[in-house]
C-alpha positions as CSV (number, residue, x, y, z in Angstrom):
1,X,0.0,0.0,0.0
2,X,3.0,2.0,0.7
3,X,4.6,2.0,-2.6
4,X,0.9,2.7,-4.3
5,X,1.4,5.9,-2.6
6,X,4.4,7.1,-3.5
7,X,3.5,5.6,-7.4
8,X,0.8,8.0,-7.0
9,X,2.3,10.9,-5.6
10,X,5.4,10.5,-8.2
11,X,3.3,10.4,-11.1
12,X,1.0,13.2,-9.2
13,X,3.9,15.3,-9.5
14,X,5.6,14.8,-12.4
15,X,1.7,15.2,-14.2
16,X,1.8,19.6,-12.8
17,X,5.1,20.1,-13.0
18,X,6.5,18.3,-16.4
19,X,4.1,20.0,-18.0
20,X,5.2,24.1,-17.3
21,X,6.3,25.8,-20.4
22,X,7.3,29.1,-18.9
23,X,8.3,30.8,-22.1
24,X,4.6,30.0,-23.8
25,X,3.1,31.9,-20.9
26,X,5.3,34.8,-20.3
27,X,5.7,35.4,-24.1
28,X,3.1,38.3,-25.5
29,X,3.2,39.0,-29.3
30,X,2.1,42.2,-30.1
31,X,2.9,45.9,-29.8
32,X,2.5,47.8,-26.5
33,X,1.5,51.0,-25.2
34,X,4.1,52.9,-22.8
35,X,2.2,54.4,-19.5
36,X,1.5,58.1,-19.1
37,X,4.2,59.8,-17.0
38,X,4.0,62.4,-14.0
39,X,0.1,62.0,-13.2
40,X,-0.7,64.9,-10.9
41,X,-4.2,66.0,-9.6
42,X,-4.6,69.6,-8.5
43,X,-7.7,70.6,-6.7
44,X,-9.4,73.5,-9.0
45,X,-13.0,74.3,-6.5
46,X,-14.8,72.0,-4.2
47,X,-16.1,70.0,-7.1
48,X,-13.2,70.3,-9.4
49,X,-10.0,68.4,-9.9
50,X,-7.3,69.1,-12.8
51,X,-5.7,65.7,-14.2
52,X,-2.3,66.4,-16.0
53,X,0.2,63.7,-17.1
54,X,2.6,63.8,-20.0
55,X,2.8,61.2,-22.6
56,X,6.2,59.7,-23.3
57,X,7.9,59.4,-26.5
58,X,8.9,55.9,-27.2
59,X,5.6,55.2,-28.3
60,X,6.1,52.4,-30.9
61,X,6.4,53.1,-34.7
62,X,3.5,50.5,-34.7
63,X,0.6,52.9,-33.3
64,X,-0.9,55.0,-35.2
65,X,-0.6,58.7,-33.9
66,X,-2.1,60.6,-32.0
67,X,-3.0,58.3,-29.5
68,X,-6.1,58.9,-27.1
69,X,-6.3,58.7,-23.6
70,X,-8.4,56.7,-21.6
71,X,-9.9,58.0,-18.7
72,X,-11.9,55.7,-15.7
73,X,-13.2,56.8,-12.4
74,X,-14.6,54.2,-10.0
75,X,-16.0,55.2,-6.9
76,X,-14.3,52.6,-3.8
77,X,-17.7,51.6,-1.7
78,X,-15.1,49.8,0.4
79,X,-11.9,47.7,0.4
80,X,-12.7,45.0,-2.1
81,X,-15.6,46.6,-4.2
82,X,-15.3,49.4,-6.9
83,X,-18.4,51.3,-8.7
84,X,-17.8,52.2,-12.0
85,X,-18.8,55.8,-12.4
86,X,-17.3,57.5,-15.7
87,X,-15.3,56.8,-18.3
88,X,-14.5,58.9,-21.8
89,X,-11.7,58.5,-24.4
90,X,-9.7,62.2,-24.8
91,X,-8.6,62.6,-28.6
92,X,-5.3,63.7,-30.2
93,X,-3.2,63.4,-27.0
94,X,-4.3,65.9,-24.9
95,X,-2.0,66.0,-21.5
96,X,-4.5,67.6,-19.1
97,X,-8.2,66.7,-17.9
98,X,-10.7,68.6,-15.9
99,X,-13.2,66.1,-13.8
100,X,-16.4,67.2,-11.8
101,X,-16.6,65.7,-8.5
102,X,-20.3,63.6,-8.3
103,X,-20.2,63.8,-4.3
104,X,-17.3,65.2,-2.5
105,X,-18.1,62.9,0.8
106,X,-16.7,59.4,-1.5
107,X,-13.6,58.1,-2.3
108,X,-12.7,58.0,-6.1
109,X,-10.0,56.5,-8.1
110,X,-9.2,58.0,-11.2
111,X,-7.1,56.4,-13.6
112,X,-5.1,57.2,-17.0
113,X,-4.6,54.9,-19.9
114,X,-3.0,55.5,-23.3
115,X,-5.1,54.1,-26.3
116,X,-4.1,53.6,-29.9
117,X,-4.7,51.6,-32.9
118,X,-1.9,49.8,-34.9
119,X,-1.0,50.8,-38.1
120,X,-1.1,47.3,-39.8
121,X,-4.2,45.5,-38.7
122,X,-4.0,41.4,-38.1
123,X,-7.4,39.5,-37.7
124,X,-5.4,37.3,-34.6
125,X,-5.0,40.1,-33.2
126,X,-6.9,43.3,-31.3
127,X,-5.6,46.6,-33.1
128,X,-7.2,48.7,-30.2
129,X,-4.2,49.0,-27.7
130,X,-3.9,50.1,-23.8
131,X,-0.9,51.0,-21.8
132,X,-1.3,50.2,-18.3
133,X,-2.7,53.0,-16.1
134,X,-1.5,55.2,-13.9
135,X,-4.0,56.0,-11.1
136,X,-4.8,58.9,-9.0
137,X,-7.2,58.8,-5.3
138,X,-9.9,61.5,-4.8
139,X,-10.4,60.7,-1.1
140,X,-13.3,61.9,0.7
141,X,-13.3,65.7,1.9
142,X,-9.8,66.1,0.6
């Protein structure tokens, strides 16, 4: 009975980790987005708040330009659950964003995305391209 165990466990393990290809999973074809840079909020009135970020310049030859920017606010009801509340896409690059405050007594998150088309479109492939965002926190009575 012994040895069926460990002839089970053996083949147990070999069966999850013989079969780990590391470079299929961490390998992404495709063209990405760089991150906007230097996200700063300024307070403009009590229902205000200015959004400027710059875009960087190694965007890829691939995009098409100007890019837009993707913009997402989700209200935080607590730790582990988000309400969307608004989101727009800016065109022609625009480095600055002005956002009316729904209630001033929540917590928002407001975050930044680059978005862009490729040039050359492929039919495996989505041409519409995000960067990764850069978020900024609207917290209550600030």
């Amino acid at each position: 009975m012994k040895i069926v165990l460990i002839y089970i466990f053996s083949l147990s393990a070999l069966f999850f980790t013989g079969c780990n290809d590391r470079d299929l999973l961490e390998r992404k074809d495709g063209v990405s987005l760089p991150a906007v840079e230097g996200l700063t909020m300024q307070r403009v009135d009590d229902k205000h708040v200015r959004l400027t970020w710059n875009i960087p310049d190694n965007i890829p030859n691939e995009i098409e330009l100007p890019v837009n920017v993707f913009v997402e606010v989700k209200e935080i009801v607590n730790v582990t659950k988000t309400l969307p509340v608004f989101n727009t896409i800016l065109s022609n690059a625009p480095s600055e964003f002005i956002y009316e405050i729904p209630d001033i007594a929540k917590t928002y998150h407001i975050t930044i995305k680059l978005n862009g088309s490729t040039k050359v479109k492929d039919v495996n492939y989505s041409s519409n391209i995000y960067s990764l965002g850069q978020t900024a926190v609207i917290a209550e009575g600030q």
